[in-house]
NUVEX-539470 format. One record per residue: residue in one letter; x, y, z of N, C-alpha, C in turn. Coordinates in steps of 0.1 Angstrom, whole numbers, plus 5000, padded with zeros to 4 digits. Layout:
AXYZXYZXYZ;...
//
This chain:
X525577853327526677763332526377743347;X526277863355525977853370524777723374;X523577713363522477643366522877493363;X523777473354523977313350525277293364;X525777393370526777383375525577333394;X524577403397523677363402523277233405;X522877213393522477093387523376973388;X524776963389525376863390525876873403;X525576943415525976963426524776893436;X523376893425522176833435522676723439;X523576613428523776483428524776473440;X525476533444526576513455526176573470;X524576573471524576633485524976553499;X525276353499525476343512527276363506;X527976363503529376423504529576533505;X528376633502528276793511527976793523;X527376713528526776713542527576653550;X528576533543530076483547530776643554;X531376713546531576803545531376923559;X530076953563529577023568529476963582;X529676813584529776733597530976703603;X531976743593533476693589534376823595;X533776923591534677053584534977133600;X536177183603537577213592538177083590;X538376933597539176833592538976793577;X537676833572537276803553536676933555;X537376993543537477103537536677093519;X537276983512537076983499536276863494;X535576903481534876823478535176743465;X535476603458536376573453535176543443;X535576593427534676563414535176483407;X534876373400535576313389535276363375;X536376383372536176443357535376363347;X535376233342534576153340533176163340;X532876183354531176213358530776303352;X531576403351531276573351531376523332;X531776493325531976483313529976423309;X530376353315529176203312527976293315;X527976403323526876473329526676593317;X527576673318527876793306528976783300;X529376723288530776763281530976903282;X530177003275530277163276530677193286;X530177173295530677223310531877163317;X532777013312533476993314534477053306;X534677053294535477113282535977273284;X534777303291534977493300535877473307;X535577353318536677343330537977383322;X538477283316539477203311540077403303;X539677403295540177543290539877713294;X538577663308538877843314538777793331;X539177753340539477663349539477783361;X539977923359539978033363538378093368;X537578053360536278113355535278023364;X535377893356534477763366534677723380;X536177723380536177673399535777763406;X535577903404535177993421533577983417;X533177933404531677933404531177813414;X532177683410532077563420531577593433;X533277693435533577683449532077763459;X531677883449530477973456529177903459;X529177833450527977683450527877603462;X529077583462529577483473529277583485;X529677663490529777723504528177753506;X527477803492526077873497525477753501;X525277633498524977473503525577433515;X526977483519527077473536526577563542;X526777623540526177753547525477733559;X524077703549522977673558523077563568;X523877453567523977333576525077353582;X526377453582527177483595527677573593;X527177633604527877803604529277813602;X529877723608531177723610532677743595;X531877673585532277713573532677843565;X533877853563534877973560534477953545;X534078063536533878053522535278083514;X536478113521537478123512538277953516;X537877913528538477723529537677633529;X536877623517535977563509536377523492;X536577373491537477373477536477263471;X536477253456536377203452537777123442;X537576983445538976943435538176853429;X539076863415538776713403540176583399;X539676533398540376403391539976323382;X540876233377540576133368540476213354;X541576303348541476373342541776253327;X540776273314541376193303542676133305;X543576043301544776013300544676023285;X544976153280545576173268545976273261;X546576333248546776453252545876543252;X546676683258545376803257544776773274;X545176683280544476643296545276613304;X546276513304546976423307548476453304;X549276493305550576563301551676563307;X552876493300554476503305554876623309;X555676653316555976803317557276853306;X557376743295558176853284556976873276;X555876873278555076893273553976983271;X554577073287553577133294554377293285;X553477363275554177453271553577573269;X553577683264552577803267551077823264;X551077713254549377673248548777673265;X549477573275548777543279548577603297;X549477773293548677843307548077883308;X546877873321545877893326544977813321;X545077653317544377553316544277463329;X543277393328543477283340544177153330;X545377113341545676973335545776843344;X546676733338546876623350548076603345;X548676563354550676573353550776403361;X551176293359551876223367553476213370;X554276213379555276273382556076153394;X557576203401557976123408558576253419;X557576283432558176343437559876403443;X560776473437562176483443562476583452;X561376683457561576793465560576823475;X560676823487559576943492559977003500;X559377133504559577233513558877213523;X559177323535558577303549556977363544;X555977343553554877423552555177563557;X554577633548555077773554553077843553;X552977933560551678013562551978123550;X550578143543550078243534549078313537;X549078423537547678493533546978473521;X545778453526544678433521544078573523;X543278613534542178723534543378863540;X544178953536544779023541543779163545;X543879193554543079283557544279413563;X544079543552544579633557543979783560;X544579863567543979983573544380083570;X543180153565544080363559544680413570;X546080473563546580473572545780673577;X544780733568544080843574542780823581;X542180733578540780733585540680563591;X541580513596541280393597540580273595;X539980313584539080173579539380053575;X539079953579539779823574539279793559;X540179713553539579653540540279523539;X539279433535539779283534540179283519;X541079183516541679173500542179033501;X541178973492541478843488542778833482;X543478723481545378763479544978613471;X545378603460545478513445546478453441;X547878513444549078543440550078473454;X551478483448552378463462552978623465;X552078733455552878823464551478943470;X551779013480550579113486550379223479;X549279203479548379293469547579383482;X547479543476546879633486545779673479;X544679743489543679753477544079933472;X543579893461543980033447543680193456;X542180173462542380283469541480303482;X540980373492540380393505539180423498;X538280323500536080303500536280463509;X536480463516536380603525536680753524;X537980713522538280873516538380883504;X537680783495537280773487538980803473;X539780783474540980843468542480733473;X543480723463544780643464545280673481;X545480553491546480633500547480543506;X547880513517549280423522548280363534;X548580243532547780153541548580093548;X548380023559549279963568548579793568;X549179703566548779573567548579503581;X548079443586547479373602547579203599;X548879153600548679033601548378923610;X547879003624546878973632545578913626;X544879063621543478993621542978973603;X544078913597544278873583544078673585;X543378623573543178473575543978473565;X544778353575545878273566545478133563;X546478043554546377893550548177893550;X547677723543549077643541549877663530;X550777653527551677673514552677583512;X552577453504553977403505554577353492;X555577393483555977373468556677253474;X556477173461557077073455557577053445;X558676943445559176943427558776813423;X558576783413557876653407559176653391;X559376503392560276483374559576343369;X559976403360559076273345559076133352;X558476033351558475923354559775833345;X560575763353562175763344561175643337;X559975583338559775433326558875553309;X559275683310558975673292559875753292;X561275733298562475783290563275673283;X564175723270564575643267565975693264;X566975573258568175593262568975683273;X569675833267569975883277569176063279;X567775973275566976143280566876203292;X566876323295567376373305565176393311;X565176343327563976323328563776493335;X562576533330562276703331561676713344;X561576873347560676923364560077013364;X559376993374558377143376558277163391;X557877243392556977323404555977313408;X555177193418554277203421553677283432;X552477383437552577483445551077463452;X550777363461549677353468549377363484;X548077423483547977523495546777403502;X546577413515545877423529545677273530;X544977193528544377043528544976953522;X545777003511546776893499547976933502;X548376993517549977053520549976903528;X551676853528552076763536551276593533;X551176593519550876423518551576373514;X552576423505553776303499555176373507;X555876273502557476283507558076273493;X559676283494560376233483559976123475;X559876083465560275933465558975903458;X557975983463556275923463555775923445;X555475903441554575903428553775943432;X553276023421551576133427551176153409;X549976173408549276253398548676383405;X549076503397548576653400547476683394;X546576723395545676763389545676923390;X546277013380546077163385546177223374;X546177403377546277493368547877513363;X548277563353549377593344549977763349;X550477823353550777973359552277973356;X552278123358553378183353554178293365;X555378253366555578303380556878433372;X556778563377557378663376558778683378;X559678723367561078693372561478843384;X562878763390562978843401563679013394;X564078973378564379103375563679113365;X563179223359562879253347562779183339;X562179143329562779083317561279003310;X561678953298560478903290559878713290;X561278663299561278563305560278463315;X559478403318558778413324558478233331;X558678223347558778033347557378013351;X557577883343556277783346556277723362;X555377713367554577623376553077553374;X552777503386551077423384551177433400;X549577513396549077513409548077413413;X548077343423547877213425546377223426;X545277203418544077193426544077023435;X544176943427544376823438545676723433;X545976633442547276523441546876403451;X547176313444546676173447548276123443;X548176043455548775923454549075823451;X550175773437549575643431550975493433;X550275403432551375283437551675233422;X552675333416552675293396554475253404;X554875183398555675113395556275083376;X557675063377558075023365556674933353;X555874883364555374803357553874873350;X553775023349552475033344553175103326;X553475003324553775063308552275003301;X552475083293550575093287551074893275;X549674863277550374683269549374693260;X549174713250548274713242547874523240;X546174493233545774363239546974263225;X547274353215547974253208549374253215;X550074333222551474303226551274153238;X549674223241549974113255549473953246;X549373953235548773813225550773763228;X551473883223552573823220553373743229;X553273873240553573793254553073663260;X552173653258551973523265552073363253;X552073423241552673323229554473293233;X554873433237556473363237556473293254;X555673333263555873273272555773113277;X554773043264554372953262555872863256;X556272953249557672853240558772783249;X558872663248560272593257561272703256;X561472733248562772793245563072953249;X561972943256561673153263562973153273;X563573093280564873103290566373163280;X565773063268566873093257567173233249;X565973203247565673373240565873493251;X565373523263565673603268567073653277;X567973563277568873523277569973573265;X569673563255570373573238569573723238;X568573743243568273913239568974053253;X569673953260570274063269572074103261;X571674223258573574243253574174153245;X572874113234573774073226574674103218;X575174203221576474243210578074213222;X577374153229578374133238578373973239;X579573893236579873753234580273733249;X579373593252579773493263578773563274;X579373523288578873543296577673493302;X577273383298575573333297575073333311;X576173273326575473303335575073383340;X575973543336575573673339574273723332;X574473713323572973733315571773663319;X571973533325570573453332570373553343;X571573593350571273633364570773783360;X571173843351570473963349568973963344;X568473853337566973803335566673793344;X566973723356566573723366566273823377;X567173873376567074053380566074133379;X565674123361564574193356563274193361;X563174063361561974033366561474053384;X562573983390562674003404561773883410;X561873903423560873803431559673863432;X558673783440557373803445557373913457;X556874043449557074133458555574113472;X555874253478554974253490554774153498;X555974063500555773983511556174043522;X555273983534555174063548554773983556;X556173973566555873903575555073933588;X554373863596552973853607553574003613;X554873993615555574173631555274243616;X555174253605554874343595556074403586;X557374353590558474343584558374273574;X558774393561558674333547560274303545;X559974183535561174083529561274173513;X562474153513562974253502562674153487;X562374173477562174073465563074133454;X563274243457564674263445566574203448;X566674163437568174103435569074183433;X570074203436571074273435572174193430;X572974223423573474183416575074293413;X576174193417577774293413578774203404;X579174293395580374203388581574293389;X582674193396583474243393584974193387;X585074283374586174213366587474333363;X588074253355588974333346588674433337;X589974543335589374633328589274573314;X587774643305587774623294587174473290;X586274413300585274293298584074373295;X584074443291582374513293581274483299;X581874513315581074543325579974683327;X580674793316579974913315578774903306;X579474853295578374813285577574713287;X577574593298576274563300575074623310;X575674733318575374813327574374863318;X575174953308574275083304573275003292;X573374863287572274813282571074763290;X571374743301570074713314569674843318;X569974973312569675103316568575123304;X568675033292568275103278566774993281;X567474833284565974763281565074763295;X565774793308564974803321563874903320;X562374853319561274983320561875103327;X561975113341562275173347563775193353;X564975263350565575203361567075363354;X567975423366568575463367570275453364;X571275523357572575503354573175623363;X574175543374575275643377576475603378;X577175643381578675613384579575633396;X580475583401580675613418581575723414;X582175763405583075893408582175983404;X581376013404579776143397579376103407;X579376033419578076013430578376063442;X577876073452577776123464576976033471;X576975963486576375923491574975993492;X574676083493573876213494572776193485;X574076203470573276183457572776043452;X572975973459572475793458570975803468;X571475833476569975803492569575943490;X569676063496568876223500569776273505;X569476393495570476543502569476663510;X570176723518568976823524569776983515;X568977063514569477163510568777263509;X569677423507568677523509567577583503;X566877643504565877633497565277813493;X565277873482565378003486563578053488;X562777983482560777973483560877993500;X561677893505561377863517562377973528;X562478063524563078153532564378103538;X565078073530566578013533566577853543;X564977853540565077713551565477583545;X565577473548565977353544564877273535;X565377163529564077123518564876933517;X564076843517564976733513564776703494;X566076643493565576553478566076483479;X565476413466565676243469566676183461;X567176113466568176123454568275973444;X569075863442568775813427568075643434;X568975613444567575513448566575523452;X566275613456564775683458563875663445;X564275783437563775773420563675663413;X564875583418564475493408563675343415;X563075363426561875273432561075223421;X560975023421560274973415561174943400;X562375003403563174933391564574893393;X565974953385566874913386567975043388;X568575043393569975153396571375043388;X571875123380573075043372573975143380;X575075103388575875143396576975153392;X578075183380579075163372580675213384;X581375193382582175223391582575203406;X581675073407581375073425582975083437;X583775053428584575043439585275203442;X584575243432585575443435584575493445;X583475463445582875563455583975533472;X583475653478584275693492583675583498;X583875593511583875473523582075523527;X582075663531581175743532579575693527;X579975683510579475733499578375533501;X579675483503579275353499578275313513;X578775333529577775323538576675373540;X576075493529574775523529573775413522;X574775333513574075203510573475103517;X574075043529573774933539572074913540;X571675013540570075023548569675033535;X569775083527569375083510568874943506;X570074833505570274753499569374653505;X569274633518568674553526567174533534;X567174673541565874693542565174803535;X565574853522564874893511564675023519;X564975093529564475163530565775313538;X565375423534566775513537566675583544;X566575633554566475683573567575833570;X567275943569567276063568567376143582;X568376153586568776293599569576413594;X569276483586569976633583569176733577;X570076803586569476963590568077003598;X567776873608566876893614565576843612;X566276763597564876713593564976563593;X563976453601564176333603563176273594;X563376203587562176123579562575953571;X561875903564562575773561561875763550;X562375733536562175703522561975563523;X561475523513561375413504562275393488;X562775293495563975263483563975133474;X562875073474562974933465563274893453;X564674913451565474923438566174793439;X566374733426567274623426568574753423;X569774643427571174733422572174633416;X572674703403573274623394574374673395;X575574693409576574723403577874653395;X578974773385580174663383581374743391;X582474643393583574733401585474673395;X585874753395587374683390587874603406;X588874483402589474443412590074553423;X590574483434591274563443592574653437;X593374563432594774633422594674623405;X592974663401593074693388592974523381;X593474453382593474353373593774203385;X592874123381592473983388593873943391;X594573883404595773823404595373683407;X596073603391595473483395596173373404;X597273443412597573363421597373403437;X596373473434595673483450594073443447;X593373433459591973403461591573513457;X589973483451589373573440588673673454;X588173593463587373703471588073823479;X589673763477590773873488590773993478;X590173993471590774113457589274193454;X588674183459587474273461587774393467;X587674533462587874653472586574733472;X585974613482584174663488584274613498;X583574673509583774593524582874493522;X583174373531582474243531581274303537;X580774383545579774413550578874463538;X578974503526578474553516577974453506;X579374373503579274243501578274143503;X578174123515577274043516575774063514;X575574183508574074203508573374203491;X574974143483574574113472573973973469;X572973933462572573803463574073743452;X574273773440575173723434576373793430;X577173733426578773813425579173783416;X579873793407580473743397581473793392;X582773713396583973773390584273783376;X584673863368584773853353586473853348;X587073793344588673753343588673773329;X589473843327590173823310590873713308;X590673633307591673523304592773483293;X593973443290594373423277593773343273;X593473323264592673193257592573213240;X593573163237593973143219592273123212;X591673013215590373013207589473113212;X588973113223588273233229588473393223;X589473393221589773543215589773553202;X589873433193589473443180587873423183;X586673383186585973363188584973513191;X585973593200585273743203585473823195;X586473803187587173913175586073863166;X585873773159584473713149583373803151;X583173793167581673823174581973963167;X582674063173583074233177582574223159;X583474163151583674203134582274203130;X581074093134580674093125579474193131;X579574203144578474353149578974513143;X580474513138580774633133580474583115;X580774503112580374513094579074553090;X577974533100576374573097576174473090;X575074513085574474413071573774253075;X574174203066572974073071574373953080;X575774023082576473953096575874003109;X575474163107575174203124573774183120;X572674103111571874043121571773943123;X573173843125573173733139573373763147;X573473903149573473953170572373963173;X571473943158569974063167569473983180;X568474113188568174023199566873943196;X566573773197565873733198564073813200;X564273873208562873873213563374093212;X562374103204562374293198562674383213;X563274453215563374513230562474593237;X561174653226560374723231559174633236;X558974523230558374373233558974363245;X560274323246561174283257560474373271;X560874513267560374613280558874543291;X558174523276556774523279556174373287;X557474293280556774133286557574153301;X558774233302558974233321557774333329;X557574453319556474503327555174413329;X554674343322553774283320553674163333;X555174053333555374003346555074033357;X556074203357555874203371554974283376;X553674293369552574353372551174243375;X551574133370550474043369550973903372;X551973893376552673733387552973743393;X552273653404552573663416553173523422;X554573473418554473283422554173233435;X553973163439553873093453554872973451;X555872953464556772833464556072703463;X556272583454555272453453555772413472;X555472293474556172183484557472163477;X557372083470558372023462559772093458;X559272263452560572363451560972403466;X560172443477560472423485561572313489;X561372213496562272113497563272093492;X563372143475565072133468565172233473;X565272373477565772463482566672453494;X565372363502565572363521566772263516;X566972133513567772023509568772053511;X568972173493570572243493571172323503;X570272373506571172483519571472403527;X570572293533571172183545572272123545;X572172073532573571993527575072063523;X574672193523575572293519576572333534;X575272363541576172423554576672263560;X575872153559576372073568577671953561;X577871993551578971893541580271963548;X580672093557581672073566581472173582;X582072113592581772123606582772273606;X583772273596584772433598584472543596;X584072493580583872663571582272643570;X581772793572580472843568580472873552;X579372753549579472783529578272833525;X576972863538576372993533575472993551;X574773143541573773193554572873233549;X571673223562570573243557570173373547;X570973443545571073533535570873483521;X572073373518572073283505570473253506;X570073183515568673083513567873183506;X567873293512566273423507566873443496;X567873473486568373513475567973343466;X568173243471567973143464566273153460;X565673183473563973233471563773313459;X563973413462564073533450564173493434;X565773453433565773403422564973293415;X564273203425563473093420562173143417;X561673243427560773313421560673413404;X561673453408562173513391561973463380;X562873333382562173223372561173183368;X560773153381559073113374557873263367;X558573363372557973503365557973483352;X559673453346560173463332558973413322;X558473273328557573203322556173243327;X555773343330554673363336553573223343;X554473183354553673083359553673183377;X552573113378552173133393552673023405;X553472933398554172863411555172843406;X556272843415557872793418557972653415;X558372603407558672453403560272403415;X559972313405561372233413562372253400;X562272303386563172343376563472473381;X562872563388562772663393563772703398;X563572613415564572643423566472533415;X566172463411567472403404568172513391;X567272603387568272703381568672773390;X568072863403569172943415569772853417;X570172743421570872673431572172673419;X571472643407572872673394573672743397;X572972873398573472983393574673033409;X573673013415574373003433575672923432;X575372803430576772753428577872783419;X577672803411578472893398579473003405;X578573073413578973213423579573163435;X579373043437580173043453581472953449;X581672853438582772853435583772923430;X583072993420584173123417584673213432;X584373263436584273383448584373303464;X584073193467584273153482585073073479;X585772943468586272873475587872903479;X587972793487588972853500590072743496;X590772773487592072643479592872583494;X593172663505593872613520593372513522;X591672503522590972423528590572353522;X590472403505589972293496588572253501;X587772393505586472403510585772503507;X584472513501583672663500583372743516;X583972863513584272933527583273073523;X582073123529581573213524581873343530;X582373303544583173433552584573473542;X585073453536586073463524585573623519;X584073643514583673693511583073833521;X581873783529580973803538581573863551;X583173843552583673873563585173923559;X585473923565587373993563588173893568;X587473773575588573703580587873543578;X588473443562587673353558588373223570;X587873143574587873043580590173033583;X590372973570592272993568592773143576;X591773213575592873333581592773363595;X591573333598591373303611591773223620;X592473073613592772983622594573083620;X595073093611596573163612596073283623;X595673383626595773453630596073383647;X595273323648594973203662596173153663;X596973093653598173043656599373103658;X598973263653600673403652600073453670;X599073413677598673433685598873333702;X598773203695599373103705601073113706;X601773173692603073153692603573273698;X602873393702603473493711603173443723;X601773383726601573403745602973283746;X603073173740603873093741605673173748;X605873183735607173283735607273383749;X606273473755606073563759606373473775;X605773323780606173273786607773243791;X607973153778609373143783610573233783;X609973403778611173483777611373553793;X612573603795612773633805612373773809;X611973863796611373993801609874003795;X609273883796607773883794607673883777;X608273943768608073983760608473853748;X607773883736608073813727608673883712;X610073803706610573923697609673873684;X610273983676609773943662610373833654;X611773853655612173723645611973563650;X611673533667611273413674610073423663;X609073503665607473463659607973423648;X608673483638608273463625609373333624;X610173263631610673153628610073073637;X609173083641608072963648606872963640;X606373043632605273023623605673003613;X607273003606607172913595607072813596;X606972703610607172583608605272503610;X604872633606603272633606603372683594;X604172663585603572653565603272853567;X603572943575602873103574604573113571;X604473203560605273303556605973423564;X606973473561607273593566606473703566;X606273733554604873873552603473803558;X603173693556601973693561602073703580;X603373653583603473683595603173823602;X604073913594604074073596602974123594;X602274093590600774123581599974103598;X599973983599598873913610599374013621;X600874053626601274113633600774303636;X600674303625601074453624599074503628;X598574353620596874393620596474403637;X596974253644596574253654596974413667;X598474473660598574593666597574683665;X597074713651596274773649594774773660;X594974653659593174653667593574653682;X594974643690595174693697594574553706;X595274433701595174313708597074313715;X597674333706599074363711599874503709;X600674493721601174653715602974603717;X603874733712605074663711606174773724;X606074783734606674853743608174843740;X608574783733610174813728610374753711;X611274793708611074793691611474653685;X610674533681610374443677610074363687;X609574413698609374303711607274373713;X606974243715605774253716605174183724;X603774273738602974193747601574183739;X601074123750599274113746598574233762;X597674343751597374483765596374433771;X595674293773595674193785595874093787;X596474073800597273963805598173893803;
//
């Protein structure tokens, strides 16, 4: 074995010599499993099932070859790593998969990093001294715990040695946790973990968040008490970095025949559309915008300063209880390749972006994990509950939603994740159920600041409606009778097909805006802001979300350019959302600050006017001051109400524009 092991080392001499020109900054010498197969199966097949046996033969090969070309080379920080391990089984392996057949094998694990520790120092070469005749003895250390040698070369017999971690060689040490890739879970499987435990040259390459393939051995780590028990880890021989996204679901060449057959059909907007939740009646704009979702825009755009443009949609509905807002949630959890379910009373801001926490490997030190927008990078987070999360909980979102990315200060540890998740949340009104005689946007309980970073909104109303409700009762009956009534729900297009034609998109379209989609875009926004000089009816926010979605569309159909049908379905769907949710009945005008802001165009000019009617008042009274019942009988004759008066009053105290130095008498605290 040593001689074929020779023998395939001749072939790699200028990456040894790399090595020896390089070294200590290159330490290791990188094999592909592949080569090594193509060269000796036998000798790869050894790898693979005595991995123990073959790598220090490697590693001895390797060092006697540096040797000679630089002194400088340490034979215990000298590594040999492999990759490109088969993808299948027996090579290639989930970690519920990873089970006792397979310790002390070499395997390959792909994973979604959620933990790591600080680097901490190990011994490597521990060198200790009798403690009768002082002789040193070096002891290679294998394990994470110290090993003494059995007995004194000298006095030839068992004795008590004293350890010198002075003149002992140490390395790097830093554990990791890795969990299943959430795109081959399904329904509600719980995605599994392990322990990854790699030392000196492969310490410190990923962060949270990162996707990696491991390449390592299978070990068994000792419980802290007694017992027959025994936990798995993998010790890392190497880890690479991979850019897998939702979209590497395996497409076999007939799925992808199918895909591109239904992509071809006029009727593919229809179908995919009719295959979202169909057991759920109506809703069709919501369901376009959630196709649209799926697919997303044209990622990796980057502007010239290197600031990336975000291409995922976000997406919130919020309705009455019992529209099944939950149940379309957790069906974009079932057909989204990749993509996460939480809820805001189960969540923590912490547990959405990264929590820091203790760590006991790391000697009570701190460790980050990542938490669910992190993990679920490259897909979807279904957010169920959005309006219960805390004030807190919900501000760890802002930088999430927008610049994709989550900026980490705790416990000392500063770092910045990557978060490019679309987010699908739903939220009950402000008082539980829609009041339909107030404006839809006043009854949101999410800050407008939050708000605005949704591309679309969509209020959902239970309505009374005599036909409509015979029409859902039909629907609900004939999905509960089974039989050949529930399959007129079925979904159009099979959902595991479904999975595969969005993975398939968003791995291989890329659109480009025509001129022409362009221009209907630029048009509408022009004519949108400039059809009134008062109210703001959108911002450049709207415009990039209009981009997005037109890109999405043209994904749906696997074309490589944005049409002008393209951009005319966002501008639909945009307008659909900004009548519902901005318009402003006072003004009998689309007001997007309604939304986007706390104070829509109408409330702002009243506030201005409960504000001319005190300096006013405050003038002609004789102790400067202005009372309360003057204001409120000088603003009704400005169409403002009593409560809305008190309201405007009590806010502006608050922000400490007025204060009231005697009890219903009020100044302004300047001038």
């Amino acid at each position: 074995m040593r001689e074929r092991i020779e023998e395939f080392l001749e072939r790699k001499t200028r990456e040894i010599n790399d090595i020896a020109e390089y070294y200590p900054e290159k330490k290791s010498l990188f094999i592909d499993y592949d080569e090594l197969s193509r060269f000796d199966l036998e000798l790869a097949e050894e790898l693979i099932q005595n991995p123990d046996t073959i790598i220090p033969i490697f590693r001895k090969i390797l060092f006697e070859k540096l040797k000679p070309i630089s002194e400088f080379v340490n034979e215990h920080k000298c590594y040999v790593r492999f990759y490109n391990l088969p993808r299948e089984q027996g090579y290639t392996l989930l970690v519920r998969d990873i089970t006792s057949d397979y310790v002390g094998k070499l395997i390959a694990i792909d994973g979604t990093v959620t933990k790591i520790t600080d680097v901490l120092p190990k011994v490597l070469v521990a060198r200790f001294v009798c403690n009768k005749c002082d002789t040193p003895h070096d002891v290679y250390q294998e394990t994470r715990f110290l090993y003494e040698p059995p007995f004194c070369e000298t006095c030839r017999k068992k004795t008590d040695f004293r350890f010198i971690p002075d003149e002992s060689l140490w390395t790097d040490i830093q554990r990791l946790e890795i969990q299943e890739p959430l795109e081959i879970l399904k329904g509600g499987e719980q995605a599994r973990r392990i322990e990854i435990w790699a030392e000196d040259d492969i310490t410190d390459l990923v962060k949270p968040g990162d996707k990696i393939t491991v390449t390592g051995i299978v070990r068994l780590l000792k419980p802290k008490k007694r017992g027959a028990i025994y936990y798995k880890f993998i010790e890392a021989n190497n880890i690479e970095g991979i850019e897998i996204e939702f979209e590497e679901i395996e497409i076999a060449e007939e799925d992808e025949k199918k895909i591109k057959e239904l992509a071809s059909d006029p009727r593919i907007y229809d179908k995919i559309i009719d295959s979202i939740a169909p057991t759920i009646y109506g809703y069709r704009e919501v369901k376009e915008a959630i196709a649209l979702q799926l697919f997303g825009g044209r990622p990796k755009k980057t502007l010239p300063d290197g600031t990336r443009l975000r291409p995922d949609i976000h997406i919130l509905l919020v309705g009455d209880p019992g529209v099944a807002k939950s149940r379309m949630l957790q069906y974009v959890n079932q057909i989204a390749p990749k993509s996460i379910y939480v809820t805001g009373k189960g969540t923590t801001g912490a547990g959405l972006t990264a929590t820091a926490e203790k760590d006991e490997f790391a000697e009570g030190g701190w460790t980050l994990k990542a938490g669910a927008l992190v993990l679920a990078g490259g897909g979807i987070a279904a957010i169920d509950e959005f309006d219960k999360m805390s004030k807190d909980d919900r501000e760890a979102m802002h930088e999430a939603m927008e610049q994709q990315t989550i900026s980490v200060a705790k416990a000392g540890i500063v770092t910045k994740f990557l978060a490019n998740t679309a987010i699908l949340a739903a939220a009950n009104p402000k008082f539980g159920r829609f009041d339909t005689y107030k404006p839809l946007g006043e009854q949101f309980d999410i800050p407008p600041t939050l708000l605005s970073r949704f591309d679309l909104i969509f209020p959902i109303r239970d309505i009374l409606d005599k036909e409509r409700d015979s029409e859902i009762a039909e629907h609900m009956l004939r999905v509960h009778k089974g039989g050949e009534e529930a399959e007129e729900v079925k979904p159009e297009i099979d959902p595991e097909l479904f999975r595969k034609y969005i993975a398939y998109s968003r791995k291989n379209v890329f659109p480009i805006l025509t001129e022409d989609a362009a221009e209907k875009i630029k048009n509408f926004y022009v004519s949108l802001r400039a059809s009134s000089k008062e109210t703001v009816k959108a911002t450049p926010r709207q415009l990039e979300a209009l981009i997005r979605l037109s890109e999405a569309s043209a994904k749906i159909r696997l074309s490589d350019k944005v049409t002008v049908s393209d951009a005319e379905r966002a501008i639909r769907l945009t307008e659909f959302v900004l009548r519902e949710i901005a318009y402003d009945e006072s003004t009998g005008q689309i007001d997007i600050d309604r939304v986007i802001t706390q104070y829509p165009k109408s409330a702002r000019d009243r506030i201005r006017i409960i504000e001319n009617i005190i300096r006013e008042l405050i003038e002609r009274s004789d102790d400067g001051m202005a009372g309360l019942d003057e204001i409120i009988e000088e603003a009704r004759e400005h169409n403002i109400d009593k409560f809305k008066t008190e309201e405007i009053i009590n806010e502006l105290k608050s922000k400490g524009i007025i204060y009231e130095p005697r009890h219903g008498r009020f100044m302004f605290t300047e001038g």
